[in-house]
Each structure stands twice: as structure tokens, then as C-alpha cells.
C-alpha positions in Angstrom: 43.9 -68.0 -8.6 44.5 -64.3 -9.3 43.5 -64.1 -12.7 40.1 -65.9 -11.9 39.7 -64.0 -8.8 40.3 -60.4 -11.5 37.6 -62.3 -14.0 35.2 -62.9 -11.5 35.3 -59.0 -10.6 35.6 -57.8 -13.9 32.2 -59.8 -14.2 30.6 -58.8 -11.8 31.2 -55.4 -12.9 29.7 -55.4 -16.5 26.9 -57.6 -15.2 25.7 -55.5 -12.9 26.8 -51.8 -13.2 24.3 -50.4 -10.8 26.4 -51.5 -7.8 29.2 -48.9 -8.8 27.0 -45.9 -8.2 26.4 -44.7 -5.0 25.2 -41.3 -4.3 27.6 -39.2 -2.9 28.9 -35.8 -2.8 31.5 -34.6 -5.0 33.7 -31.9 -7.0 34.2 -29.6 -4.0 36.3 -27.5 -6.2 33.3 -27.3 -9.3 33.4 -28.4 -12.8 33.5 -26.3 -16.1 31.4 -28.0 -18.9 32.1 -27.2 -22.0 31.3 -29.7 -24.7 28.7 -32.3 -25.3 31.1 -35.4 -24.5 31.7 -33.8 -21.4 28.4 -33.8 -20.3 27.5 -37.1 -22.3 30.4 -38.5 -20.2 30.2 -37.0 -17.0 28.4 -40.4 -15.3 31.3 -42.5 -16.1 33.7 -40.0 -15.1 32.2 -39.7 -11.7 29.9 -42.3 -10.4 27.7 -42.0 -8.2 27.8 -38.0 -8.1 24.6 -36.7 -7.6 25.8 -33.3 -5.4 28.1 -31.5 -6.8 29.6 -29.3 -3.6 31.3 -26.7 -5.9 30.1 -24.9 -9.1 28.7 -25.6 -12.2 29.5 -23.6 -15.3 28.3 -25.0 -18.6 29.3 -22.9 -21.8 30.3 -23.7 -25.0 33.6 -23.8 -26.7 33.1 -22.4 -29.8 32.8 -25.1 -32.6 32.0 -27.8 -29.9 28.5 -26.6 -29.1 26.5 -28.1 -25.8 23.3 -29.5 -27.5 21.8 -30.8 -24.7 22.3 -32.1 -20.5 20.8 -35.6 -20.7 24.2 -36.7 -19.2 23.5 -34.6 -15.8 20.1 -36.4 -15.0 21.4 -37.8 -11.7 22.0 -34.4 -10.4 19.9 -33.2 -7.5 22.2 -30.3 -5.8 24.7 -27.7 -6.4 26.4 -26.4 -4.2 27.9 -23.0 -5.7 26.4 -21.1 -8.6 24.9 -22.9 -11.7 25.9 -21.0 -14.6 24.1 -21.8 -18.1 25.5 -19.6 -21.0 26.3 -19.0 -24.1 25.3 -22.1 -25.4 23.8 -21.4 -29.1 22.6 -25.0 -29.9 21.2 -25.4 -26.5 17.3 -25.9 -26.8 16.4 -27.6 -23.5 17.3 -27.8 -19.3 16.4 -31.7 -19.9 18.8 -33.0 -18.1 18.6 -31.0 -14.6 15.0 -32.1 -14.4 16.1 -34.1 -10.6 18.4 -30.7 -9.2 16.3 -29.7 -6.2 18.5 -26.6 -5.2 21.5 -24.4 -6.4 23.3 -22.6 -3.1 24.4 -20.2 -4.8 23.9 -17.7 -7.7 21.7 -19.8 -10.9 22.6 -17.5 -14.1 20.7 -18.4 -17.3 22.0 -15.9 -19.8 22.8 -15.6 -23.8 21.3 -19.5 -24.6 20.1 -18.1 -27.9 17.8 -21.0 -29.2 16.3 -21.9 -25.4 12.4 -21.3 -25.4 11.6 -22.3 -21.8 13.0 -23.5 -18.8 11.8 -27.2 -19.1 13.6 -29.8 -17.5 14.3 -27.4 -14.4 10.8 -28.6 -13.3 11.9 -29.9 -9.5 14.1 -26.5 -8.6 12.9 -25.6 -5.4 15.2 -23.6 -4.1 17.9 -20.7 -5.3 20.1 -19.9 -2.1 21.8 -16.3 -4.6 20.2 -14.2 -7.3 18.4 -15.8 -10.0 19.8 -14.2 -13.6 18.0 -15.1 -16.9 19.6 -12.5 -19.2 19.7 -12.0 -23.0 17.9 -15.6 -23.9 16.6 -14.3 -27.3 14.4 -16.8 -27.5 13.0 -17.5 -24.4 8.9 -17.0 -24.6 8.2 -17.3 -20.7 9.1 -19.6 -17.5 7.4 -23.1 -17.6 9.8 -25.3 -16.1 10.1 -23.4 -13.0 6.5 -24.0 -11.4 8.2 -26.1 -8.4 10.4 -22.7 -7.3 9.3 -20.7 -4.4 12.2 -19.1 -2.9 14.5 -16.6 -4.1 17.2 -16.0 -1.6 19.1 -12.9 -3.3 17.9 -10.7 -6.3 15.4 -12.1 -9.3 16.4 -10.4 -12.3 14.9 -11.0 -15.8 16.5 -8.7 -18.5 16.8 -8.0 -22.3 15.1 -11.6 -22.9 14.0 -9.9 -26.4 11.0 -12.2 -27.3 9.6 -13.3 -23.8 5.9 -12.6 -23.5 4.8 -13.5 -19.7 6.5 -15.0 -16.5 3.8 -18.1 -16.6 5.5 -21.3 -15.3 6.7 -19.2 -12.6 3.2 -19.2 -10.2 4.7 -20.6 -7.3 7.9 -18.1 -5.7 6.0 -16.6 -2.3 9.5 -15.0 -1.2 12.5 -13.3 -3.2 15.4 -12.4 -0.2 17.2 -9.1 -2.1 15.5 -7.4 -5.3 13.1 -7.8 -8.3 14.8 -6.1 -11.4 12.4 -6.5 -14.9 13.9 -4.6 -17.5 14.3 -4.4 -21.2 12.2 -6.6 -22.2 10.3 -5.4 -24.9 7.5 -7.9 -25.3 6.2 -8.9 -22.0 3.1 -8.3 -21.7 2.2 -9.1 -18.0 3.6 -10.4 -14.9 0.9 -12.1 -13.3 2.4 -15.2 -12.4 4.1 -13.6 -9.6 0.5 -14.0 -8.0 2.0 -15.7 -5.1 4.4 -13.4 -4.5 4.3 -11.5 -1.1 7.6 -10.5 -0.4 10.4 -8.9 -1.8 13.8 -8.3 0.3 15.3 -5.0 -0.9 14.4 -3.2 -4.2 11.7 -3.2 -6.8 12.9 -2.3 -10.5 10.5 -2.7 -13.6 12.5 -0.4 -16.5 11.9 -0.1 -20.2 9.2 -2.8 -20.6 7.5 -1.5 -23.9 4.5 -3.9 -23.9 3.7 -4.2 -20.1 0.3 -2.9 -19.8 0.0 -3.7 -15.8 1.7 -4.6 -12.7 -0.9 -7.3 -11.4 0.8 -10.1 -10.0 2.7 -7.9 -7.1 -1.1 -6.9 -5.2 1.1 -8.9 -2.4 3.3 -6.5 -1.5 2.7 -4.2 1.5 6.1 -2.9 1.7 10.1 -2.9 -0.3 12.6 -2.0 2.4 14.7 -0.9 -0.9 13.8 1.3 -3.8 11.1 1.4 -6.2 12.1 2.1 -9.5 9.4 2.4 -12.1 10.6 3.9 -15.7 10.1 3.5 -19.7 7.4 1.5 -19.5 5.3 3.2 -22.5 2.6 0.5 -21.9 0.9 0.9 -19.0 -1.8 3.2 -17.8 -2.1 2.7 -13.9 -0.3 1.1 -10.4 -3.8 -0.5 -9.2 -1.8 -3.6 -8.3 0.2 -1.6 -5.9 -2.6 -0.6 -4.1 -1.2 -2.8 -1.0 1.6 -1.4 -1.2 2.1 0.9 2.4 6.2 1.1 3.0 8.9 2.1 0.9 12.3 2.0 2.4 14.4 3.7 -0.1 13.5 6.1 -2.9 10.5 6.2 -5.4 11.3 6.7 -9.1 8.7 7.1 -11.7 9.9 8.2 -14.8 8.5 8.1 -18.8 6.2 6.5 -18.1 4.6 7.9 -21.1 0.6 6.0 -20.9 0.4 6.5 -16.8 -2.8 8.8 -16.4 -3.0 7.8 -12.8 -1.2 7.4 -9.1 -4.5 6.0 -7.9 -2.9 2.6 -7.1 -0.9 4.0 -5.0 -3.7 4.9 -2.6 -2.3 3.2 0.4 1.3 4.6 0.7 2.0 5.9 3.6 5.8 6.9 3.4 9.0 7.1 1.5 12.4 6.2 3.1 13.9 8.0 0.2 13.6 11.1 -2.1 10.0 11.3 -4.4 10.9 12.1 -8.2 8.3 11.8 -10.7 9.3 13.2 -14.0 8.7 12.3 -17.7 5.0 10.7 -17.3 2.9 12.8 -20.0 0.1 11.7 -19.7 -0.9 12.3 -15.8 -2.8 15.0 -14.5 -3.2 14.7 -11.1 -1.3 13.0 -7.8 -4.7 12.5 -6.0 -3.4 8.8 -5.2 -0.6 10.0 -2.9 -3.1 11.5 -0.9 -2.2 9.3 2.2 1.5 10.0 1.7 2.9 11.2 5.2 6.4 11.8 4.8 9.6 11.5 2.7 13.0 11.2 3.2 15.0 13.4 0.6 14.2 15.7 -2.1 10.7 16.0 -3.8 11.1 16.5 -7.8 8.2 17.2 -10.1 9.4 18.0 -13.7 8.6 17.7 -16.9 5.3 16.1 -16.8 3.7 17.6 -19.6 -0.4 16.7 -19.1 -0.2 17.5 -15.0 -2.4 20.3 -13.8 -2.8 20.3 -9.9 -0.2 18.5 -7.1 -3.5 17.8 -5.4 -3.1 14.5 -3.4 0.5 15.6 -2.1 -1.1 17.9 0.4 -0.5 15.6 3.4 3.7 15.3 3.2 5.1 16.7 6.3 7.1 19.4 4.8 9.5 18.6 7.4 10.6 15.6 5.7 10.9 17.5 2.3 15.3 17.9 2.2 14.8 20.2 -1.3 12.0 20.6 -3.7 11.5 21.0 -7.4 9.0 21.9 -9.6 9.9 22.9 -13.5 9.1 22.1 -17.0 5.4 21.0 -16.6 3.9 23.6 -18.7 0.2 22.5 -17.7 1.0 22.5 -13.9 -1.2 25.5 -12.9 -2.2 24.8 -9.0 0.4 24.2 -6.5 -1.4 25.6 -3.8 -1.3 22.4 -1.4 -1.0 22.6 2.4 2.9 20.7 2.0 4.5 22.8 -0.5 2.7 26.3 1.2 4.3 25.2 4.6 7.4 24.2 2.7 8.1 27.1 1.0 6.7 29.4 4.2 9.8 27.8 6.0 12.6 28.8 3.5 14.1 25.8 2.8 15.6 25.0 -1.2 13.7 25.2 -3.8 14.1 25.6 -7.3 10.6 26.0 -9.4 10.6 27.4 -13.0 9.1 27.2 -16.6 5.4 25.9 -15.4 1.9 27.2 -16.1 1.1 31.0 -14.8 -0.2 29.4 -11.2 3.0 27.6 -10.6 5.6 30.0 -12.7 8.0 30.8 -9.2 8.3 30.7 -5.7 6.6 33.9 -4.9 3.7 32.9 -7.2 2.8 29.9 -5.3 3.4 31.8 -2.0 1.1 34.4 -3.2 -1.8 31.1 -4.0 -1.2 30.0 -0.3 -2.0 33.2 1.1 -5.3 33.7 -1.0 -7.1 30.0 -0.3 -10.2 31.2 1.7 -9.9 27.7 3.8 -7.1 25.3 4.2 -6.6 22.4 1.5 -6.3 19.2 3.8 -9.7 17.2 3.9 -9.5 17.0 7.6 -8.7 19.3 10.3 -7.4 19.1 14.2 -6.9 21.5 16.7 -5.2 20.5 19.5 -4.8 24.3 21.5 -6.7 27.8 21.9 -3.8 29.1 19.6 -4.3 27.0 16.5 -8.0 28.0 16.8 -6.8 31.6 17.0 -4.1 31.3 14.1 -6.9 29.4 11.9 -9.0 32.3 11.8 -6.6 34.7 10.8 -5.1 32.7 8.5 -8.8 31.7 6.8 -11.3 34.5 7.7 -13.1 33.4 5.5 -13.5 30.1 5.5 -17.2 28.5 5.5 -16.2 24.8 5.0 -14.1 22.1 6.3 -14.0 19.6 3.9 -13.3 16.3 6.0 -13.2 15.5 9.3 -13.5 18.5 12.5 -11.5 17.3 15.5 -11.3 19.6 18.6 -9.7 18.2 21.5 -7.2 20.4 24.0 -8.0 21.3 27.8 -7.1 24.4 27.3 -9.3 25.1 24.2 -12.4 27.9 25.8 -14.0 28.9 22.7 -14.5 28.4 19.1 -15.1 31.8 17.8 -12.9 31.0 15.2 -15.1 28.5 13.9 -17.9 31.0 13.5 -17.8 31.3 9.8 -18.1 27.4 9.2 -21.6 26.4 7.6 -20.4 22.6 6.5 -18.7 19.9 7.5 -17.8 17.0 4.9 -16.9 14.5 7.7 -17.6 13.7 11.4 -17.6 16.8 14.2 -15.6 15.6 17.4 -15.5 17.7 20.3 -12.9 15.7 22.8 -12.0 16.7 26.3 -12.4 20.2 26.1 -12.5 20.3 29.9 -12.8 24.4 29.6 -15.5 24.6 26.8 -18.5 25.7 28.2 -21.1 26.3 25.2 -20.8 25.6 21.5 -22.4 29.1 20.7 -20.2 30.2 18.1 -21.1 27.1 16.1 -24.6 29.0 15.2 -23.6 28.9 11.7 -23.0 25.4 11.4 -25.9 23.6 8.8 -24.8 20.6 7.5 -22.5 17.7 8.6 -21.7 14.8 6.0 -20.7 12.3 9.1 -21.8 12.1 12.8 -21.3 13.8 16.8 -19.0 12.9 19.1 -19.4 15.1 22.4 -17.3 13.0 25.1 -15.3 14.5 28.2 -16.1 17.9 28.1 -17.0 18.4 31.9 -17.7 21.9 31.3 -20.2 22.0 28.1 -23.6 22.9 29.5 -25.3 23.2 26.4 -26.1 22.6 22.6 -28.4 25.2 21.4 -26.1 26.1 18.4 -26.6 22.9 16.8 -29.8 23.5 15.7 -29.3 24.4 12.0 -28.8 20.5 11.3 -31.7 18.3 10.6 -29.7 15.5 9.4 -26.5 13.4 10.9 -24.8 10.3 8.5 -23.1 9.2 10.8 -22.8 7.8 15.1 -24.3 10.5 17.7 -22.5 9.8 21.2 -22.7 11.5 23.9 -20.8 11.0 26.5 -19.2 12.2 29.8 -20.3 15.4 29.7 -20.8 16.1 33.5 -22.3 19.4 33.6 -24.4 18.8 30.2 -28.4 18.6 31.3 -30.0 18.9 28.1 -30.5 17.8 24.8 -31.7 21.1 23.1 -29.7 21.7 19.9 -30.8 18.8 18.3 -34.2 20.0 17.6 -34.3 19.5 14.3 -32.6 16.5 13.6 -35.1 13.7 12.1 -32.9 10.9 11.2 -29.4 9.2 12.4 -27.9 6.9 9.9 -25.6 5.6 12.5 -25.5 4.6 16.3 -26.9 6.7 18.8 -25.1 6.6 22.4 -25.7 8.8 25.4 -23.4 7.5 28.5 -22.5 8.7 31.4 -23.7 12.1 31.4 -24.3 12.5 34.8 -26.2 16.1 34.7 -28.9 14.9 31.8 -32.3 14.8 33.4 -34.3 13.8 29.7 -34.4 13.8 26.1 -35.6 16.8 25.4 -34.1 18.2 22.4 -34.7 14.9 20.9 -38.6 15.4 20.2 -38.0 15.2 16.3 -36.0 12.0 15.7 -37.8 9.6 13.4 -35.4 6.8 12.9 -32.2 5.4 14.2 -30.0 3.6 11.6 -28.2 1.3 14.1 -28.0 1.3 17.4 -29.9 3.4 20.4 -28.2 2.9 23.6 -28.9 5.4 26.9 -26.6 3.6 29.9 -25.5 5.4 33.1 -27.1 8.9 32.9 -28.2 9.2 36.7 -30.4 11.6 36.2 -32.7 10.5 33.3 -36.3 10.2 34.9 -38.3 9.1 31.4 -38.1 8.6 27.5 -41.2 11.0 26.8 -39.2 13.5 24.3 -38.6 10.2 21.8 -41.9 10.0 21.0 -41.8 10.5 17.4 -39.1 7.6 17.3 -40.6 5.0 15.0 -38.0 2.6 14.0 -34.2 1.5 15.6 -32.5 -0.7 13.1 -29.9 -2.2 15.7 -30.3 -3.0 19.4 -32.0 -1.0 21.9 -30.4 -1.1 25.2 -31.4 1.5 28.2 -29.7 0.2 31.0 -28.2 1.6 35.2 -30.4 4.9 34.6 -30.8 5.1 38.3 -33.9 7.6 38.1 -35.6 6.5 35.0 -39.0 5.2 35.6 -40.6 5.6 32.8 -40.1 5.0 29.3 -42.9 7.3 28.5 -45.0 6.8 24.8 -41.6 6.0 22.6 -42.9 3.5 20.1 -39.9 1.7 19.1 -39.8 -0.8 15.9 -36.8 -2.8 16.5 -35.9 -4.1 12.8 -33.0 -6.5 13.5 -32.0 -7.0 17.0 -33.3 -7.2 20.6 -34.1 -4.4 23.4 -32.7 -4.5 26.9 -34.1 -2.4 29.6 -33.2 -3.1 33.0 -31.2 -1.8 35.9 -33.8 1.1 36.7 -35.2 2.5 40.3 
């Protein structure tokens, strides 16, 4: 009875083989492949393993080379790190094509004779760094188009013959760093298209033929550093132009093609120190211009081609620990408002071997005294003092290049400001509760934006304004309490923006007004008790935007005004 009861299982067995495997956990403690009958074998050895708890290390012996991982096909998990290397006669992942995830580290390094990463085409998932070092052969990715997170650090380097990252479209988030380096034939990156977020640091390093970084215009910020160095290939960081946050330090080094930071145009600050050194071929730094602060020492050396440190005008000197300029024997102009404040303060500094106009400290003190006005585009003056310093610090300036912002309570004139003809940007005048007249603005002919004259409850009038004939910008007017005419605007003919008068509770009419042709966008005239009619817009022929003229209390009339509304409706109602 016990021999046919054994036959009858023994049977059963061989006839049907699938009911021994049962999926199931296993090899808590990892396995170490390291020849073909191993793998070949591993099935029978463990049934019904399909998630392996532990590691998985697969490297050849030598003389008992892994040719391929056909035996690990019911493998959907690891638990630890996956580690794939030094496996010369390895040509294919086949094999792994059903592992979903790896917990831990997945290292793909010196597989000398693997092309691609095919058979790893349902990865999902790497829970530590992903490695793929020194695969000579290795021409790009495919195979991993079914990844999207990184947990720890993606780092692809010395692969000597890979050309691009395509097969690799799909990884949105890598949890530490992104290190490229040393490899000496790839060409682009942009199938990290999807990426848009990297955890810690961004490396690329020594990439000869990498003409671009397009495939990271995701990025807004790296909380670590950004290391960018020996990359001969390319020319510009226009896929970086995103990019508003650095956490740590910014590195850009021989980089010997870059002729341009204008990529960088949305950086706002640097955790870290700012070194550029090495990059022949720039000239200029006008793409840092947004570039608030840093947090360690600014180095600019040996940058042969650079002429100007235009663009790093804005850097709050304050945030400047030590600065150095040498070896850039073109660098002529360092003149900019952060390295003159810098260097006004005392603080380290160690400049040397540059062009005549950069050749020492006191040379570049000596430029910062002599600018006639000062080099930031836009200007604010927030007290009577800075008014008062301005003008002796610029007598004679004529033109602010940017934006004019006054705005302090205690501000009562703007003599100082009586040598300014132009202004690139808008004019803002912002409660100036003590600013009675903007006489000393006589000079003033030409302003590249618009007018904003709001809560000045002592301005009375705006006769000096009459030099400009032209405005590109809004014209508001607003809660000016004591202002009761428009006179200063006489010979203004056309407003490319909005035009606003609110709340001015002193204006009686328009006139002042009398010349205005056209209105770009808007006209709106709201809450000005004292209005009593519209006759002083009479040449006003067309309003491209709304007209709205509404809780005038006193207006009765709009007088002979013949407005052509182009594109939207007029509203006039709320009147005695």
C-alpha cells in the first residue's frame, strides 16, 4: 500500500509539474549568481520563488561566464540591491523582463558586450541609486521605458560608446542626484523629457559630444549642487531656463564651446558659492541678471574670451563671503553695482592678472566712482536720504535705465532727480504723502513704460510732466486727494496701455488731457467727486478696451468726446 501510495505521488508529480510552484517569497538572506547552471537551474532549486526578499548579485566566475538570465523569468521583485557585473559574455537582461521593482540599489556596471537594457522592460520602480557604469558597449537605454521613479541617485558613467538616454522617456522623479559623466559619446539627453524633479544634486562632467541639456527644461529647482564641467560640446544652458533655485553651489568649469549664461535667465539664487572658471569662449554673464544672492564665495577666473561681469549686477553683496577675479585677460569692465558695493564694504578679495579695467582692487573702485549713473536697470527710493545720496553719488546722471519707483512718506522733493531726461521703464510715484509738486521733474522727456500717481495726498500738480508726448505703458491716477488738475500731460497724444483715474477726490475735469488721440486698452474715470464733464477729451478718437465712467457724483456731462470703442463695451452710470 505504501509503495503504490509513493507511485501515485511520484506521478502525479511528473504529470503535472505546475502544481509544485506556488509564488512565494524567498532567500531572505540573497543569492550570489555566478555561473550559467546557476541561473539555468535556479527554478528547480527554488520553486515557486518569484520575490527574492534579499539581494541579487550576478557576476561571473572567471572561465564560467553568465551568458544569459532566461532561468530568472519568474522573477517579479527584489528586495535588496540587484547587482549585474562583470559579466563579459552577457549580451541581454532577457530574463528579468517580469521584475517590477528592486528596493534597493540596481547596479549595472562592467557587462562589456551588453548593448541595451532589454528584457528590463517592466521595471517600474528603483527604491536606491540606479548605477550603469563602465558598459563599453552600451549604445542607450531601451528597455527601461516602463521606469519612472528613482528613489536615490541616477548615475550614468564612463559607458564609452553610449550615444543618448532614449528608452528612458518615462522617470518624472529621481529622490537624491543626477550624476552624467565621462561619457564621451552622448550626444543628448533628451529622453529625460519627463523629468521634473531631482532630489539633491545635479552633475553632468566631461561629456565630450553633449551639445545641449534639453531634456531637464523640468527643473525649477536642485536643493543640492549643480555641477556643470568638461563638457567641450556645448554652446548654451537654454534648457535650464526654468531653472529658479539652487540649494548648494554652482560649478561651471571648461566648458570650453559655452558663449552664453542666457539659459540661466530665471535664477534667482544660489545656496552655495558661484565659481565659473575655464569657459573660453564666453563673453558676458548677462543671463544671471536675475541672480539675487549667493551663499559663499564668488570666483571668476580664467575665462579667457569674457569682457564685462554685466548681468551679475543684482547679487546682494551681502551674500558675497570672498570674491575673486584673476586670469581673464579680456575681462575689462567690472564696474557692476554688486562687486562696487562689495569692494566699498572691505570684505576679501583677491583680483589680479585681468584686462587694464579690471587689473586690482583700487582699479575697479576707481570705475565705480566714475559711472555717471548707477548700473542696475531699475531703481527705488524708499527715503529723502537715498534721494539725497543718489545725487551726490551720480550728478550727473540723465538716465535711469529701467524702472523709477518712488515711494516713502517722508520723501518731500526730488531735486535730485532734476538731471534725469529718460526713463527706460515705468515712473511710479507711491505714497509720497509729503510730495507736494513734481517740479524738479522739468527735465524729464521720454518714458519707455507708463504713470503710476497713487496715494500721494499732498501732490497738487503735474505741470513738469509736460516734455512727454508719448506713454507705452498704463496711466493711473489715483488717490491723489489734493490733485485738481490734469495739466502736465499736455502733450501726450497716445497711451499704449490702460488709462485709470480713481478716487481723486480734488479733480474737477480733464483738462490737461485736451491732446490724447488714442487709448490702447482701457479708459476708466470711477469715483472722482468732483468731475463735472468730459469736454477736455475731445480729440479722443479711439479706446481699444472698455470704457467705463462710473459714481462721478458731479459729472453731468460728457461733453463732445467722440469715443470709438474697438473691442469692448462702455458703461456710464452712477451720475447726478
Amino acid at each position: 500500500m505504501h509503495k503504490l501510495s509513493f507511485l501515485f505521488f511520484l506521478s502525479f508529480v511528473v504529470c503535472c509539474p505546475s502544481a509544485r510552484i506556488v509564488a512565494q517569497s524567498c532567500l531572505a538572506s540573497g543569492i550570489t549568481f555566478s555561473t550559467q547552471s546557476q541561473i539555468d537551474n535556479f527554478s528547480y532549486d527554488y520553486p515557486g520563488c518569484t520575490a527574492i526578499e534579499g539581494h541579487v548579485l550576478i557576476q561571473s566566475i572567471p572561465d564560467n561566464s553568465i551568458t544569459n538570465l532566461q532561468g530568472l523569468s519568474a522573477l517579479t521583485s527584489v528586495g535588496d540591491f540587484l547587482w549585474i557585473q562583470e559579466n563579459n559574455a552577457l549580451s541581454s537582461l532577457f530574463g528579468l523582463h517580469r521584475l517590477k521593482s528592486v528596493q534597493g540599489n540596481l547596479v549595472i556596471r562592467d557587462n562589456k558586450i551588453l548593448s541595451n537594457f532589454t528584457g528590463l522592460d517592466s521595471l517600474e520602480s528603483v527604491g536606491g541609486n540606479l548605477d550603469i557604469d563602465n558598459n563599453p558597449a552600451l549604445l542607450n537605454l531601451t528597455g527601461l521605458g516602463a521606469l519612472t521613479h528613482v528613489q536615490g541617485s541616477l548615475r550614468l558613467l564612463s559607458n564609452a560608446s553610449i550615444g543618448t538616454l532614449n528608452g528612458m522617456g518615462s522617470v518624472a522623479f529621481i529622490g537624491g542626484g543626477l550624476q552624467l559623466t565621462n561619457n564621451k559619446f552622448l550626444a543628448n539627453i533628451q529622453a529625460l523629457g519627463s523629468l521634473q524633479s531631482i532630489g539633491d544634486y545635479l552633475q553632468i562632467n566631461n561629456n565630450n559630444t553633449l551639445n545641449s541639456l534639453f531634456g531637464l527644461n523640468g527643473l525649477t529647482s536642485i536643493p543640492g549642487n549643480i555641477e556643470l564641467s568638461g563638457n567641450t560640446n556645448i554652446t548654451h544652458l537654454n534648457a535650464l531656463s526654468n531653472l529658479k533655485f539652487i540649494g548648494g553651489h554652482l560649478l561651471i568649469n571648461a566648458n570650453s564651446n559655452l558663449a552664453t549664461f542666457n539659459g540661466l535667465s530665471s535664477l534667482e539664487s544660489v545656496g552655495g558659492y558661484l565659481q565659473i572658471t575655464n569657459n573660453n569662449a564666453l563673453r558676458h554673464l548677462k543671463g544671471l541678471s536675475k541672480l539675487e544672492s549667493i551663499g559663499g564665495f564668488l570666483q571668476i577666473s580664467q575665462n579667457l574670451g569674457l569682457t564685462s561681469l554685466v548681468g551679475l549686477n543684482n547679487i546682494d553683496p551681502a551674500s558675497i563671503d570672498s570674491l575673486i577675479i584673476q586670469q581673464s585677460y579680456s575681462l575689462d569692465f567690472c564696474a557692476v553695482e554688486s562687486i562696487c558695493n562689495y569692494l566699498e564694504q572691505g570684505k576679501p578679495a583677491s583680483i589680479f592678472s585681468n584686462s587694464s579695467g579690471c587689473a586690482t582692487i583700487t582699479t575697479i573702485k576707481n570705475a565705480c566712482d566714475a559711472l555717471p549713473c548707477p548700473i542696475s536697470d531699475n531703481l527705488t527710493f524708499s527715503s529723502q536720504g537715498q534721494l539725497d545720496d543718489f545725487v551726490t553719488n551720480y550728478p550727473n546722471c540723465s538716465n535711469i535705465k529701467g524702472d523709477l519707483t518712488i515711494q516713502s512718506s517722508n520723501i518731500t522733493s526730488l531735486a535730485a532727480l532734476g538731471n534725469i531726461d529718460s526713463i527706460g521703464g515705468n515712473l511710479a510715484i507711491l505714497n509720497c504723502t509729503n510730495l507736494e509738486t513734481l517740479a524738479e521733474l522739468e527735465a524729464l522727456k521720454t518714458i519707455g513704460g507708463g504713470i503710476t500717481l497713487q496715494g500721494n495726498s499732498a501732490l497738487t500738480e503735474l505741470s513738469s510732466l509736460k516734455g512727454i508726448s508719448r506713454l507705452m505703458g498704463n496711466v493711473i491716477i489715483m488717490q491723489n486727494s489734493k490733485l485738481s488738475t490734469l495739466t502736465g500731460f499736455d502733450s501726450v497724444t497716445h497711451i499704449a496701455g490702460n488709462l485709470r483715474i480713481i478716487q481723486n477726490t480734488q479733480l474737477s475735469n480733464f483738462a490737461g488731457l485736451g491732446a490724447l488721440i488714442s487709448i490702447g486698452g482701457e479708459l476708466v474715470v470711477a469715483n472722482n467727486p468732483q468731475i463735472l464733464n468730459c469736454n477736455s477729451l475731445s480729440s479722443l478718437d479711439s479706446v481699444m478696451g472698455t470704457i467705463s465712467i462710473t459714481n462721478n457724483a458731479s459729472l453731468t456731462e460728457l461733453g463732445s468726446a467722440k469715443y470709438r470703442v474697438m473691442k469692448s463695451i462702455i458703461f456710464i452710470e452712477n451720475h447726478s
